[in-house]
Backbone as CSV, one residue per row, in Angstrom:
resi,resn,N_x,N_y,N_z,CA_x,CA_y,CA_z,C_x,C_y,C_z
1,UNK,79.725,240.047,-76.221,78.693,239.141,-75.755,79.029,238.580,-74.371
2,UNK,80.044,239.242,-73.769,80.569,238.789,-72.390,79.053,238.928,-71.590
3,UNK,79.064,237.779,-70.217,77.993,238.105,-69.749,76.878,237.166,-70.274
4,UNK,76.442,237.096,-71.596,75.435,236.663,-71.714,75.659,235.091,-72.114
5,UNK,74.411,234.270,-72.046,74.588,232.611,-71.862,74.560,232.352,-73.112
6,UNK,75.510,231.416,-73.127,76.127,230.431,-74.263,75.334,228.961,-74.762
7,UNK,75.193,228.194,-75.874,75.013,227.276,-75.872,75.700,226.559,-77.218
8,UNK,76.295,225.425,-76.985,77.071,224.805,-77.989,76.991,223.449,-78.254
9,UNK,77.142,223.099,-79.332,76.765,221.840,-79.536,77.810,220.939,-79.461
10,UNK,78.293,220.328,-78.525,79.764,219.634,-78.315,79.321,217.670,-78.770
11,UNK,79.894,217.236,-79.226,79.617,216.078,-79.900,80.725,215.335,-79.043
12,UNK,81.532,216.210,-78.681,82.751,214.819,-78.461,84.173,214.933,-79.121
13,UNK,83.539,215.363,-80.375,84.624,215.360,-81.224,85.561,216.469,-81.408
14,UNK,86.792,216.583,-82.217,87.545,217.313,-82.141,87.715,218.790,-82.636
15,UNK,86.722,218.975,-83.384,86.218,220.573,-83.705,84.826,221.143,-82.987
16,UNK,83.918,220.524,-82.196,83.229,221.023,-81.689,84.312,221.202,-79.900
17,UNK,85.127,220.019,-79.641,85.790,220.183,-78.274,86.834,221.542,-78.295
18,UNK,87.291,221.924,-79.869,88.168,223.464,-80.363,87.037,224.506,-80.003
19,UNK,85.686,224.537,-80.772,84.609,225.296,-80.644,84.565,225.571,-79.015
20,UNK,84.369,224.797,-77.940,83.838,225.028,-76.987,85.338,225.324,-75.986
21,UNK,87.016,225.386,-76.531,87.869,225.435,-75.590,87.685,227.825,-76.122
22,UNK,88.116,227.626,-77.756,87.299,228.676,-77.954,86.105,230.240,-77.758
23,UNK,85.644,229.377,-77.128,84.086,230.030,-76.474,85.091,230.533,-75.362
24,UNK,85.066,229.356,-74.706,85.954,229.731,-73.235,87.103,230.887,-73.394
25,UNK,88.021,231.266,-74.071,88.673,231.951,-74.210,88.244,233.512,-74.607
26,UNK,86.910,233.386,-75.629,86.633,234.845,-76.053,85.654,235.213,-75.208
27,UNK,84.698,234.183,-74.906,84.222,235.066,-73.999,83.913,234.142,-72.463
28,UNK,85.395,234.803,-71.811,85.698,234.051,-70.260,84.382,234.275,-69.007
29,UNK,83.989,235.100,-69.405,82.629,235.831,-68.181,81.050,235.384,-68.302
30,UNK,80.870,234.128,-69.863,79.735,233.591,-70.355,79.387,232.636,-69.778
31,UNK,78.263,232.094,-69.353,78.164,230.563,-68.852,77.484,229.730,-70.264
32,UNK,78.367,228.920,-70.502,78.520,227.904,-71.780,77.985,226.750,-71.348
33,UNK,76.352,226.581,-71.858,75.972,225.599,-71.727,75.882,224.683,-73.045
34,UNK,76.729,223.283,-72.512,77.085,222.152,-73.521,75.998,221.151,-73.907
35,UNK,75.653,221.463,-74.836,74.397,219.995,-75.435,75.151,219.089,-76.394
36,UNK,74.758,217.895,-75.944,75.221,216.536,-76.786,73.815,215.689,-77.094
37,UNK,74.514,215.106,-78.335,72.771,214.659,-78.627,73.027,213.075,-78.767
38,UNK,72.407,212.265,-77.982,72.043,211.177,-78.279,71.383,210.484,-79.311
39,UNK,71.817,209.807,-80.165,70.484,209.823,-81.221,70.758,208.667,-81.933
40,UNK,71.245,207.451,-80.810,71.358,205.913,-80.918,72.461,205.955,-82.338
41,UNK,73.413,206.485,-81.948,74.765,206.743,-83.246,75.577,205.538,-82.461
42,UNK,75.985,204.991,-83.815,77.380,203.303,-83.320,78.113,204.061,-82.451
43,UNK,78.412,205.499,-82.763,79.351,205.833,-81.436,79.556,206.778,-80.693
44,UNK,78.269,206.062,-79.706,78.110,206.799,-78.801,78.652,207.213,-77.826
45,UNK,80.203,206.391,-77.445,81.019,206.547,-76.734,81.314,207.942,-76.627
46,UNK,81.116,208.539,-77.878,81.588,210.359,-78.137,81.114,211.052,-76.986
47,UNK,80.105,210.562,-76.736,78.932,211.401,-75.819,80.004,211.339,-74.369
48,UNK,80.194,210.717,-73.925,80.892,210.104,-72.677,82.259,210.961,-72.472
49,UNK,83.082,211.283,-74.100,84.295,212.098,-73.942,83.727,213.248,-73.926
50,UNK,82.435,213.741,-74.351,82.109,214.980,-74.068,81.861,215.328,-72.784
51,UNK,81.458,214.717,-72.289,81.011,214.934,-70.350,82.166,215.086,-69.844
52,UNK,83.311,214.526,-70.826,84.461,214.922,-69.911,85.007,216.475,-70.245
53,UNK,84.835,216.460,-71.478,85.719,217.967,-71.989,84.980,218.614,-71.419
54,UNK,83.538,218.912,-71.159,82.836,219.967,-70.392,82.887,219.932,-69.585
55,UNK,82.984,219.225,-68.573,83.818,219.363,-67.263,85.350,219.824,-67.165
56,UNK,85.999,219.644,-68.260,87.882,219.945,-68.077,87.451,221.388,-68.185
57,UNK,86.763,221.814,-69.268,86.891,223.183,-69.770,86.128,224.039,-68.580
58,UNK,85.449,223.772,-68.100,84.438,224.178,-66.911,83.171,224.623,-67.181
59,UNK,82.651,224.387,-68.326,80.908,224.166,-69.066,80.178,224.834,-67.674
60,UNK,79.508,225.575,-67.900,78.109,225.433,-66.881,77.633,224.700,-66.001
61,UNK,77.137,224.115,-67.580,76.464,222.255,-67.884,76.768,222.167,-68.782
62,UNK,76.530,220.467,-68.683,76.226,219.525,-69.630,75.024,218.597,-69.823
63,UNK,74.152,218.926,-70.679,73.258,217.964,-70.767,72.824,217.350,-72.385
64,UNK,72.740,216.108,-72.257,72.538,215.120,-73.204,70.778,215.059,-73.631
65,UNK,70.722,215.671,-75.345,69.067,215.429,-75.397,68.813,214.022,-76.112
66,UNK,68.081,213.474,-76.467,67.905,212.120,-77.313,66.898,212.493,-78.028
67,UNK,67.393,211.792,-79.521,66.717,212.020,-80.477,67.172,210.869,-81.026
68,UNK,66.075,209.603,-81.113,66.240,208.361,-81.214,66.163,208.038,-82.865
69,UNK,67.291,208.399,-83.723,67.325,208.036,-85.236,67.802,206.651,-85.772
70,UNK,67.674,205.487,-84.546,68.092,204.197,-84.704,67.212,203.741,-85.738
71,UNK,66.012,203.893,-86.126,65.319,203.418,-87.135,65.631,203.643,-88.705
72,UNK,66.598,204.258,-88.457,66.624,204.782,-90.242,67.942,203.923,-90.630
73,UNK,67.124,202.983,-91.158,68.000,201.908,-91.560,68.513,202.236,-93.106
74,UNK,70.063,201.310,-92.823,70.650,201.229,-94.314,71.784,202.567,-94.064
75,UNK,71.876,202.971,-92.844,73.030,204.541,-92.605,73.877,203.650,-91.405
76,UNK,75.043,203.595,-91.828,76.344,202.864,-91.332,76.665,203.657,-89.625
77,UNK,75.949,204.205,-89.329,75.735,205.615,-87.713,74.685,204.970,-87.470
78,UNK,73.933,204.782,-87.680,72.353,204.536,-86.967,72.245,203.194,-87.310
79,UNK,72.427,202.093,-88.129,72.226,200.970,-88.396,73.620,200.032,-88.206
80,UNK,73.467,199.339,-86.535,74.638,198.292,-87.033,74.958,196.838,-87.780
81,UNK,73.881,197.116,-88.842,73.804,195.926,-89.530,74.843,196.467,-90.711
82,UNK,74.844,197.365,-90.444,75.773,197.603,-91.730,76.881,198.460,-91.414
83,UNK,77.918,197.780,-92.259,79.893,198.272,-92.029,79.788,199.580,-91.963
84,UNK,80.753,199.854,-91.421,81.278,201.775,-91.409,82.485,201.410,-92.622
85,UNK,81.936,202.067,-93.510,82.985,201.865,-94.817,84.362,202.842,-94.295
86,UNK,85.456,201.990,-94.889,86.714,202.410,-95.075,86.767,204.180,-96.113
87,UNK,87.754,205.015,-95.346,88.075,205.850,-96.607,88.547,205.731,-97.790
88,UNK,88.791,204.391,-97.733,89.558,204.092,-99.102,88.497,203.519,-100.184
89,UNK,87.327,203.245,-99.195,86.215,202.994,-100.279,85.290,204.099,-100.987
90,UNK,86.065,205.562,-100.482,85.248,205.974,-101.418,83.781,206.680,-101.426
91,UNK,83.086,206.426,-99.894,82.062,205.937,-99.921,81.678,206.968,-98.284
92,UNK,81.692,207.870,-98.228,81.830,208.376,-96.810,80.043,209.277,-97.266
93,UNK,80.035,209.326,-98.693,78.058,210.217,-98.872,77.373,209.030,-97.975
94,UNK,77.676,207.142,-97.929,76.712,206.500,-97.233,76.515,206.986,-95.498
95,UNK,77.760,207.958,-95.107,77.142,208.212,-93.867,76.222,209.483,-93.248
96,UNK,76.038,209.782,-94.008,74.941,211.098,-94.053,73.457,211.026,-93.696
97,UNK,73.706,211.116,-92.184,72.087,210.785,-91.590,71.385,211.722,-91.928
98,UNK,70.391,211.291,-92.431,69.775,212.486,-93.429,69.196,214.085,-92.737
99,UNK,69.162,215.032,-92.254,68.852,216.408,-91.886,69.407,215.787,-90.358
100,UNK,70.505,215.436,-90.149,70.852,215.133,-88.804,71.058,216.780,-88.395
101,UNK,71.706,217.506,-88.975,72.108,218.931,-88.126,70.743,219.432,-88.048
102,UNK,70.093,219.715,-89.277,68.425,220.347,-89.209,67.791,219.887,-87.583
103,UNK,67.995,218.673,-87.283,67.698,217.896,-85.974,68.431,218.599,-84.901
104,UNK,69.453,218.556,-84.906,70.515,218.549,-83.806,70.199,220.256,-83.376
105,UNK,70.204,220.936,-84.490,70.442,222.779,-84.170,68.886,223.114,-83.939
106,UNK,68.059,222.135,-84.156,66.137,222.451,-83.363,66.292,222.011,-81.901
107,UNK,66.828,221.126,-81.673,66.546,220.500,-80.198,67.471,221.204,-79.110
108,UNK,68.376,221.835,-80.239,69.247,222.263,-79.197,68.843,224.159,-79.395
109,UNK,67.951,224.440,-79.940,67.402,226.114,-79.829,65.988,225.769,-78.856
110,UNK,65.319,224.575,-78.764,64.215,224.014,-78.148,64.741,224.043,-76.834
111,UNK,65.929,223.571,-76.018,66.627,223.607,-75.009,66.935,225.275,-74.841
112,UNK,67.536,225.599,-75.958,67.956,227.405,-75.444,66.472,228.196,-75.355
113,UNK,65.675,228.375,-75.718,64.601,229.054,-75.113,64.304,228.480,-74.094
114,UNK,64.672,227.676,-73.503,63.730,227.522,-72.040,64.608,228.125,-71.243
115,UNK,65.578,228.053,-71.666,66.874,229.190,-70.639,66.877,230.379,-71.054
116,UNK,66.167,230.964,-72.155,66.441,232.468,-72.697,68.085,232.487,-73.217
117,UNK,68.695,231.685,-73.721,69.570,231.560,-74.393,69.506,231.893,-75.579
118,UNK,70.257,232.883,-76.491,69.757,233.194,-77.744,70.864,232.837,-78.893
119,UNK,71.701,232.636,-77.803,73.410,232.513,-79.299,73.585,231.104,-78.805
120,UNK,73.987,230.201,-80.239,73.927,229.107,-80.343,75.315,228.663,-81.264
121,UNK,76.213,227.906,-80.869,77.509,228.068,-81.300,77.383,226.384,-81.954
122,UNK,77.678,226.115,-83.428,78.262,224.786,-83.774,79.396,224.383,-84.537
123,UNK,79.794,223.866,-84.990,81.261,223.416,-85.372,81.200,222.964,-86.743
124,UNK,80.746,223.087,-87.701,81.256,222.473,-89.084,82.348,223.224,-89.424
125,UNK,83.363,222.321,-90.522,84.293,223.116,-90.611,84.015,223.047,-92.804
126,UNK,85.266,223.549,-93.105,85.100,223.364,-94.516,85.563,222.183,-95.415
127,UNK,85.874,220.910,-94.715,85.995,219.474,-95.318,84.860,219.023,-95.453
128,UNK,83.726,219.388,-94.713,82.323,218.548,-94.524,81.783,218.868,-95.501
129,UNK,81.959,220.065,-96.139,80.872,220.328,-97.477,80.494,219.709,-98.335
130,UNK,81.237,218.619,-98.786,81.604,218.080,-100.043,80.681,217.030,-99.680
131,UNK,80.702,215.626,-98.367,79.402,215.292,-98.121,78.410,215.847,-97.525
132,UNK,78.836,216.489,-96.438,76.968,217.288,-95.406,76.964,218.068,-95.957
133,UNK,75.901,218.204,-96.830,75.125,219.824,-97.576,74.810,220.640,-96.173
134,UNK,74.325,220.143,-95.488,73.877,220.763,-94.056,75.497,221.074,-93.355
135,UNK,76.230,221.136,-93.677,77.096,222.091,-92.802,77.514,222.916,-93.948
136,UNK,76.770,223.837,-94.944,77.031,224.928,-95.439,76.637,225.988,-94.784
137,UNK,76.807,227.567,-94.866,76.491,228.804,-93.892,74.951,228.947,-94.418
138,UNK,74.746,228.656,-95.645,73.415,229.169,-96.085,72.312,228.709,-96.011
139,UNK,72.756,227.030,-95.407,71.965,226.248,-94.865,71.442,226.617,-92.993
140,UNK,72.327,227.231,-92.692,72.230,227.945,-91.371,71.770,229.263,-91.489
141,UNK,72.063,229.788,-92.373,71.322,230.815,-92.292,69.729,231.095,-92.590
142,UNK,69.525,230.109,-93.600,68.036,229.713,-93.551,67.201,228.914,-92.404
143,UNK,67.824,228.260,-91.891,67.500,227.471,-90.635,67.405,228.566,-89.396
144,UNK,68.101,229.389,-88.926,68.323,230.311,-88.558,66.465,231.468,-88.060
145,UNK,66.791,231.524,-89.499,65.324,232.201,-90.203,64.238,231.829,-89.913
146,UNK,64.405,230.401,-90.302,62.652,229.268,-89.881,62.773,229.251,-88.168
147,UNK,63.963,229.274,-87.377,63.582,229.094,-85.710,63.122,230.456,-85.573
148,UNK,63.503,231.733,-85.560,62.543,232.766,-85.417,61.385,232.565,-85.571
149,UNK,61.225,232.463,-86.993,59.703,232.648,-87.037,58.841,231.589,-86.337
150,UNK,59.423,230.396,-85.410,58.516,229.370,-85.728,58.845,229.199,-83.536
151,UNK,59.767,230.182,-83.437,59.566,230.379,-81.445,58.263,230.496,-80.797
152,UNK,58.818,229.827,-79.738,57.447,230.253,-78.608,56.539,231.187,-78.471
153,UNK,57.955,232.270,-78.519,57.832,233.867,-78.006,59.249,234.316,-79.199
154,UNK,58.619,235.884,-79.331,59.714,236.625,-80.377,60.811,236.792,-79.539
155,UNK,62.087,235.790,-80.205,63.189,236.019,-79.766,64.422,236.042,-80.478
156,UNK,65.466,236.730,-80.527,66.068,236.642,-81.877,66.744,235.347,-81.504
157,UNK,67.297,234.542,-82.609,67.856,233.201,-82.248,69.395,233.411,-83.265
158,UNK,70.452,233.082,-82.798,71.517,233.614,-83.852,72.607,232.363,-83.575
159,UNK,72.660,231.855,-84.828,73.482,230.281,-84.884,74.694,230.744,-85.459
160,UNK,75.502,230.285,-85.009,77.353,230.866,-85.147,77.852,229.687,-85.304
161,UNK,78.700,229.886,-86.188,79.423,228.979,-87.389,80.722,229.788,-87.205
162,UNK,81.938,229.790,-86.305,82.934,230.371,-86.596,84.143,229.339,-87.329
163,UNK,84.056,228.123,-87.312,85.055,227.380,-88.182,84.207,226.929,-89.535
164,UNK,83.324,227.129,-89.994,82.952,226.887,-91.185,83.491,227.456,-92.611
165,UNK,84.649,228.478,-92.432,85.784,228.493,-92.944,87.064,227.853,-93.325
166,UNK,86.764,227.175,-92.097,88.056,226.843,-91.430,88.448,225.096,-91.889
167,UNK,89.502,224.983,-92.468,89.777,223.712,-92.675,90.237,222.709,-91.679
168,UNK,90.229,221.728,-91.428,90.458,220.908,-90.163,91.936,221.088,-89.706
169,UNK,92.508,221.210,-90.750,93.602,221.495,-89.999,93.708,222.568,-89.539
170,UNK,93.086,223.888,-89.932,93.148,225.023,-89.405,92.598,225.090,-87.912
171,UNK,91.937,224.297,-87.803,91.068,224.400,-86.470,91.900,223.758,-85.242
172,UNK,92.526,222.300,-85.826,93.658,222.107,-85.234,94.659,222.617,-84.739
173,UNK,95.254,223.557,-85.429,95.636,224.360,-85.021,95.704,226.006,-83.950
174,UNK,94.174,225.814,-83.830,93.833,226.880,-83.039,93.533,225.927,-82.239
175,UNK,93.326,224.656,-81.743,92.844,223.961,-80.317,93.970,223.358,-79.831
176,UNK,95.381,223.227,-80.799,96.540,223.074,-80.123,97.113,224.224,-79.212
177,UNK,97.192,225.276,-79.716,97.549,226.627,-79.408,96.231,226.737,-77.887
178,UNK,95.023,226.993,-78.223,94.175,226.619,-77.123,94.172,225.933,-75.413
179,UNK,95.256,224.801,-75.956,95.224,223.846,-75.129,94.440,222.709,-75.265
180,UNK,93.616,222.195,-75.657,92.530,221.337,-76.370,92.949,219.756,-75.951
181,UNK,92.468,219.200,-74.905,93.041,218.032,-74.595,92.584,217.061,-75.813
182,UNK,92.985,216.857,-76.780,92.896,216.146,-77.968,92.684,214.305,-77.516
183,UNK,93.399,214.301,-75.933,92.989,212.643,-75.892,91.736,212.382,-75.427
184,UNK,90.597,213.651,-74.838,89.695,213.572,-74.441,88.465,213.737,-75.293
185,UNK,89.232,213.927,-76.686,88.273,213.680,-77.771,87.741,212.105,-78.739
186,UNK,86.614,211.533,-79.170,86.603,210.803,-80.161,85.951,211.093,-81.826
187,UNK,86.880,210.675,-82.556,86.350,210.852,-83.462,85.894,209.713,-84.472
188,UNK,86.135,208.568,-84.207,86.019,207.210,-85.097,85.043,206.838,-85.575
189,UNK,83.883,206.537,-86.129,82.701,206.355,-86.557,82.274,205.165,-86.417
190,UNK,83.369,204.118,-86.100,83.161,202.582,-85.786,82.988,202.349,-84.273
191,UNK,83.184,203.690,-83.829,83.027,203.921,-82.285,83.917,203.022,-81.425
192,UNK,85.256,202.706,-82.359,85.931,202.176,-81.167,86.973,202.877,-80.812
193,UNK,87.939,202.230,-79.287,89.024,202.598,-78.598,89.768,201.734,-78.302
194,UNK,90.677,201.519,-79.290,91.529,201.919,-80.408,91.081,202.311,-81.405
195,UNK,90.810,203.819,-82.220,90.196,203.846,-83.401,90.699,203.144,-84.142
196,UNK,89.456,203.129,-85.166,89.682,202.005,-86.298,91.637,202.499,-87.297
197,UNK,91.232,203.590,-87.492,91.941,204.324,-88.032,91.673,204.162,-89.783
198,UNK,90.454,203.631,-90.055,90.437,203.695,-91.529,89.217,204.144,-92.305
199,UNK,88.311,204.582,-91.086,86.996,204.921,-91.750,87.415,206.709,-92.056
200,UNK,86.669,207.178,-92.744,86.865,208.779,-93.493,87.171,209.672,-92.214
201,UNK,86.434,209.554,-90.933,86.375,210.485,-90.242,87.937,210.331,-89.681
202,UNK,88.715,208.934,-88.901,89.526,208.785,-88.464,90.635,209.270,-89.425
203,UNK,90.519,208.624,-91.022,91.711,209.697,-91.401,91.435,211.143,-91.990
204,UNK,90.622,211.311,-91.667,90.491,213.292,-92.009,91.183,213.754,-90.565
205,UNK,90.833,213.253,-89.445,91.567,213.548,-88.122,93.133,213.169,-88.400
206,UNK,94.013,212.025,-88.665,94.813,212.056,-88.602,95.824,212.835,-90.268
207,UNK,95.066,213.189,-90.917,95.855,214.347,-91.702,95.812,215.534,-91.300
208,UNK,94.574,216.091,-90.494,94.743,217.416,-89.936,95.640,217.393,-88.690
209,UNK,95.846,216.388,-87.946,97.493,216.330,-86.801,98.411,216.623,-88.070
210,UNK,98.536,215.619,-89.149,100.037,215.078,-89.947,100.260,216.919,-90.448
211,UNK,99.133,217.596,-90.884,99.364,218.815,-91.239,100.250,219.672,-90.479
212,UNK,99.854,219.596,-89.040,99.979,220.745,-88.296,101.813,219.881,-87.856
213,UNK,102.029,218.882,-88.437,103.160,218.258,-87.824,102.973,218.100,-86.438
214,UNK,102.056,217.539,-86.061,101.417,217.172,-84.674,101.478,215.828,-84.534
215,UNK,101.576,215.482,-83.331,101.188,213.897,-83.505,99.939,213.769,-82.678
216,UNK,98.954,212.867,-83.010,97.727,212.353,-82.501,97.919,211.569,-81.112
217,UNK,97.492,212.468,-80.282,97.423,211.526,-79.006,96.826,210.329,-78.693
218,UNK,95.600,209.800,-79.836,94.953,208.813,-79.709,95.580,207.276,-80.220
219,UNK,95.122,206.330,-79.819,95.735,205.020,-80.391,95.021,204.353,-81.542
220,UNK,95.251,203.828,-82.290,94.573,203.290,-83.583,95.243,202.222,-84.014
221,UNK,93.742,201.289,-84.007,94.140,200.062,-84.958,95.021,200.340,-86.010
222,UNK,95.090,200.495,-86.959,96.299,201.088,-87.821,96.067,202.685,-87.935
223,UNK,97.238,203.117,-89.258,96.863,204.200,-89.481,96.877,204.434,-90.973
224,UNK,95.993,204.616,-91.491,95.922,204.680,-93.020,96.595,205.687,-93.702
């Protein structure tokens, strides 16, 4: 696929910033254009480390779409009336903005046809299953299905899932090896800097470092 244009969904975070060091490596001769989605999330700061990794890595572009899901109240991402629960509570199904990827992988194939972009690269890995039903393959592969049929113009559209195998630490491990500036990533859900270090996402990140016997370049309020 050398040659032909790229598009990836870079969040910020630390398996889509593997996804897109990745890209860069297999196929060096592609121009990799980076979409981040705005979509009034507590932490949006992510967006901001992404402008940077696509610039370190040397992206194309980068451009930010908005998709304003601040209204859907009672989701601990989109509503700051309410806590970003701890991992220890148990409680990580309350952050599941509801068809957020269904969202995220339309706006961002809505962006690739206007470029004739046809391969579309995103990052779930295999920890997410258990809460996002939407980062299963078969959920992409049906999604997949409905953007064909439902294009401008007949174009094949082909969504790539190469860590959706892949366990976080596994992926870690290929963006260490990579090079993967890991401090230019966020992953905290409370959207701060110092991560919190106790909501689900912050410690699923710091067991996939503790795995790889890595240490986390980032700083954190504690570490759970």
């Amino acid at each position: 696929m050398n040659d032909v244009p790229i598009a990836v969904l870079l969040s910020g975070g630390m398996d889509s910033a593997a996804c897109l060091w990745w890209l860069r490596d297999q196929h060096p001769h592609s121009d990799i254009h980076a979409l981040s989605i705005d979509y009034g999330q507590r932490h949006r700061v992510e967006i901001d480390y992404a402008a940077q990794l696509a610039e370190r890595c040397g992206a194309h572009s980068h451009r930010i779409l908005r998709l304003d899901l601040s209204t859907l109240s009672g989701n601990p991402l989109t509503d700051h009336s309410v806590s970003v629960p701890a991992a220890s509570d148990k409680r990580q199904a309350t952050t599941v903005v509801p068809f957020r990827n269904l969202l995220f992988v339309t706006a961002t194939a809505a962006y690739a046809e206007t470029q004739r972009i046809a391969d579309i690269y995103i990052a779930p890995v295999r920890d997410d299953f258990e809460a996002y039903r939407d980062c299963r393959r078969e959920f992409y592969d049906a999604l997949e299905a409905a953007l064909r049929l439902g294009g401008a113009v007949d174009r094949a559209i082909r969504l790539h899932t190469p860590f959706i195998e892949k366990w976080k630490s596994e992926v870690i491990t290929l963006g260490l090896r990579l090079g993967v500036p890991y401090e230019l990533t966020h992953t905290c859900y409370a959207g701060r800097r110092p991560a919190c270090g106790r909501c689900d996402a912050c410690v699923e990140r710091l067991g996939a470092f503790s795995a790889n016997g890595a240490d986390d370049p980032l700083t954190y309020e504690t570490r759970s």
